[in-house]
N, C-alpha and C positions, 0 to 999 in steps of 0.2 A: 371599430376598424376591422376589417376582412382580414384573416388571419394570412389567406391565401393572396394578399397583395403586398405583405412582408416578405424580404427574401435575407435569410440569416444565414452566415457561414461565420467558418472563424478568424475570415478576416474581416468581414462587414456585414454591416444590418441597413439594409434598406427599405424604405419607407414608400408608397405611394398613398399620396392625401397631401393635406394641406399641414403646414409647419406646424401655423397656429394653434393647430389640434395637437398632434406629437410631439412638441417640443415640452409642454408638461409633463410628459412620460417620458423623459429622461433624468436618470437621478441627477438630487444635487453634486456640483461640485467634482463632474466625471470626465468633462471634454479640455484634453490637452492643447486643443490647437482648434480654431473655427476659420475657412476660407471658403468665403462663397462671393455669386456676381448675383443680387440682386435686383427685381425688377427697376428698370430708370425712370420711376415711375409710371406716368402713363403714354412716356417716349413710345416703346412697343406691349406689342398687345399680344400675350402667347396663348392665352387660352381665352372663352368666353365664361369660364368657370365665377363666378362673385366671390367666392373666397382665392382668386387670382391677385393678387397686390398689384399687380398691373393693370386693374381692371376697374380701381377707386378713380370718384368722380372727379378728382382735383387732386393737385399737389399737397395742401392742408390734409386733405385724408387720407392723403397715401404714408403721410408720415404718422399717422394716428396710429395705423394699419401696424406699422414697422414700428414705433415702439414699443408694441406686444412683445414684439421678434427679441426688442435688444435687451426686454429687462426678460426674457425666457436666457438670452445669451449671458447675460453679467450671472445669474444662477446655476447655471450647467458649470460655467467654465471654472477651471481649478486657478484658485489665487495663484497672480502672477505669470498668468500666461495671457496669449495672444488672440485676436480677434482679426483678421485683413477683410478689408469690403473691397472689392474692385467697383469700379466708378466713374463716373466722366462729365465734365459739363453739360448741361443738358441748353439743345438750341430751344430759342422761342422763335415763333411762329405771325408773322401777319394772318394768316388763316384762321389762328386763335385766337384771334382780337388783341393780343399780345403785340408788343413794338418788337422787330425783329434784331437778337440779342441770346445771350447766351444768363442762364440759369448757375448758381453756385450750390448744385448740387452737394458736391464732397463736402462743402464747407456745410451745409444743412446736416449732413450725415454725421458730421465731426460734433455740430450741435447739439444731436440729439442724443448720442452716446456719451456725450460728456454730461447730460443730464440724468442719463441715468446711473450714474457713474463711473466708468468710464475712464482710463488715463488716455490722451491722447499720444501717439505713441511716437507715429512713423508718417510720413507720406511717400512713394517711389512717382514718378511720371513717367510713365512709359510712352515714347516716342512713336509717335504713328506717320506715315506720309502723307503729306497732305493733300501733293496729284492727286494717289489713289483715292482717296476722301473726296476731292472735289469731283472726279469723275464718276463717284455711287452715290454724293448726296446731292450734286446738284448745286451748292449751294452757292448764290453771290458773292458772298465775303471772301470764298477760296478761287473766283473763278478772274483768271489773269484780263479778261474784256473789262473785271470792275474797276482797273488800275486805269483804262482811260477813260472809263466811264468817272468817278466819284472813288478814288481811293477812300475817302472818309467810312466809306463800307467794308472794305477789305480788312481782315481779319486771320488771327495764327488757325490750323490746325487744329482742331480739340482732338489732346491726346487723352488716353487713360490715368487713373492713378489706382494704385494699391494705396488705401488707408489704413493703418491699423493700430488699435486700439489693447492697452493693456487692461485687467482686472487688477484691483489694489490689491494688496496684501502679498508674502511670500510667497516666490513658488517652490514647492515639498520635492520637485523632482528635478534640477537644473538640467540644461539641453545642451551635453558636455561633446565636444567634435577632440576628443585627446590628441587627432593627429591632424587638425585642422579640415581644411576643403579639401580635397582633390581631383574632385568631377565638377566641370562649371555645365550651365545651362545657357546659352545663347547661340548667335551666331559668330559674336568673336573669333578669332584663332591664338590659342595661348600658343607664345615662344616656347617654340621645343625645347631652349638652356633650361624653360622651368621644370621640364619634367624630369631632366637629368637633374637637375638639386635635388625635389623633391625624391628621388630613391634613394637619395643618400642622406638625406633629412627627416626621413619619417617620424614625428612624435617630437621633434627638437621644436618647436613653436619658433624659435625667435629668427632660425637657417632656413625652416620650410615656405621660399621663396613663391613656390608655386600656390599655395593656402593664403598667403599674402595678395597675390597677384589677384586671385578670385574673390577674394573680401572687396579688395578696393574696388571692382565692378558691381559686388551685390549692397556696396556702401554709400554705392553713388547715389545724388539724389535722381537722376533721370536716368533710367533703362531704355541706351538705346540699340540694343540691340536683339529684342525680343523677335524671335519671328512669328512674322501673324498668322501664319499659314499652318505652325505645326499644330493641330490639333487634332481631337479626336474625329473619327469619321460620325459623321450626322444625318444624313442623307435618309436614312430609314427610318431618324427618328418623326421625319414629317409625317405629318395622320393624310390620308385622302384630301381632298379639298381643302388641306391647309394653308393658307398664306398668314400667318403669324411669325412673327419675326424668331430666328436663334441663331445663336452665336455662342458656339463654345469658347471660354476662357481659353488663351494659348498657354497651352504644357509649359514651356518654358519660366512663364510667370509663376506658376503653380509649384514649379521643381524648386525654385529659389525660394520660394517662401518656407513651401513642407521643412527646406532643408536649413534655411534658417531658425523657425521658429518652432520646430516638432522635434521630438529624440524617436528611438530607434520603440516600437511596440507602445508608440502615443498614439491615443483616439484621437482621430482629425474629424470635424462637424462639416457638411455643407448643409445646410437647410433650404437650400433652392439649386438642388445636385444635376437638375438637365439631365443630359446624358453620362454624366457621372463623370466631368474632369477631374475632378478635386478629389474626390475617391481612389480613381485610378491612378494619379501619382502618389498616395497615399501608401496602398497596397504595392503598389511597384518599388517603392523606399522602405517596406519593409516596417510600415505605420497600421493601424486599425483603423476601418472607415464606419461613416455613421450617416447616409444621404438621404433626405427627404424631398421628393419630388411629387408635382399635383396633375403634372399630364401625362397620361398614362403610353402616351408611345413616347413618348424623352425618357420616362422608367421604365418601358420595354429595350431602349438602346442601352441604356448604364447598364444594364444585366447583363447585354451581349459585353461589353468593351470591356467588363471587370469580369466575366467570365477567359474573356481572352489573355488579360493581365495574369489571372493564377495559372492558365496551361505556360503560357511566358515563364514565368518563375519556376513552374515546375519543371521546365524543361532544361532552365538552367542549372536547376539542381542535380538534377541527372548529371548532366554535362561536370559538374563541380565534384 
């Protein structure tokens, strides 16, 4: 690997190449926290690269491909911490030779990690609209003509999930919150009474009504109030002539997870880092990043957005 396509500082080390190759070169037993969005198979197609996972001939090899990935992740990761895959039912296709219907993707994903060992941990389903969905995919099952046509075809929404997966054994470092939550991450509106308790609760657990109020949202099993819009800017990360699919993971998913499942100066992993979501709120919460990505202009954008993230922080330190 090209020395000069590593990019080291002392908040993050990034990767351009394929996982499969760099995730050996990671010591055992060093990553605090691992959150990445996976290719959905051979759903889309970002590179033409062969060591692309999204670029295996069929569903069967795509998982062959990816259980490289999960027994490199059950090794890195330190007993007792956290694994989240973002994920989503995957449609099938008449065009496929396939009967048209929908894929149990997460539940394949949940399969195969629990093969490699695996606890199974958590699921969140994050809430998507389904207008918007039926107005970008098209599809019969969302679209309101099917209701007089053949309701028999009409079908919910496919929203997201966060999955996530624990490693057996203790964890050496607990991921201690002494004065509970008191930044949420969505569109919600917390009642301002919570924010007058909470200054007068700080650190009392049982009075700090406002840390309460933010659990029972990140406790729920359905996030609905993620917004899909906030994410990182992507636009530069497209190469010439690309028409390959990208979708940055929304921030907000990302802040709930880091801040659930990471403590303060934890290495957070993506191994499929894009333009470097999962990094950036990483380093923005004041975590270590570690992102490996295989096209080279989605790792030309993560450089710009996590270079932007440290003048942000240092600016705020000035200001502090």
């Amino acid at each position: 690997m090209d020395k000069h396509q590593n990019i080291i500082t002392d908040n993050y080390a990034l990767y351009l190449g394929d996982c499969c190759q760099i995730m050996p070169k990671i010591p055992n037993e060093s990553i605090h926290y691992s959150i990445f969005s996976p290719p959905f198979s051979s759903l889309y197609s970002y590179t033409d690269n062969p060591a692309d996972m999204s670029n295996n001939k069929n569903y069967h090899q795509f998982f062959q491909h990816f259980d490289f990935l999960i027994e490199q992740l059950m090794r890195v990761m330190i007993p007792g911490r956290i694994v989240s895959v973002h994920c989503m039912d995957l449609p099938s296709f008449k065009k496929d030779g396939d009967p048209i219907g929908l894929v149990d993707f997460p539940g394949d994903i949940i399969q195969h990690f629990q093969k490699i060992g695996f606890i199974f941990h958590s699921r969140h389903c994050i809430w998507k609209d389904p207008l918007i969905a039926a107005v970008r995919t098209k599809s019969i099952g969302l679209a309101h003509k099917q209701i007089i046509k053949d309701s028999s075809m009409c079908r919910t929404g496919i929203p997201d999930y966060i999955i996530s997966f624990r490693k057996p054994g203790e964890n050496p470092k607990p991921i201690e919150h002494p004065n509970g939550f008191s930044t949420y991450f969505g569109s919600r509106s917390i009642p301002n009474s919570l924010y007058r308790q909470f200054s007068k609760h700080t650190g009392e657990q049982r009075k700090n009504k406002l840390s309460h109020w933010i659990w029972q949202q990140y406790a729920s099993p359905v996030w609905f109030d993620i917004r899909q819009t906030k994410i990182l800017k992507h636009k530069m990360a497209k190469a010439q002539k690309d028409e390959k699919h990208i979708c940055p993971l929304q921030l907000d998913t990302i802040e709930r997870c880091i801040a659930l499942w990471s403590g303060k100066d934890d290495v957070v992993l993506s191994p499929f880092m894009g333009i470097g979501s999962e990094i950036y709120v990483a380093i923005k919460n004041n975590r270590k990043g570690i992102g490996i990505e295989l096209k080279t202009s989605y790792f030309k954008q993560a450089i710009r957005n996590l270079k932007h993230v440290e003048k942000q922080k240092q600016r705020q330190t000035l200001k502090d």
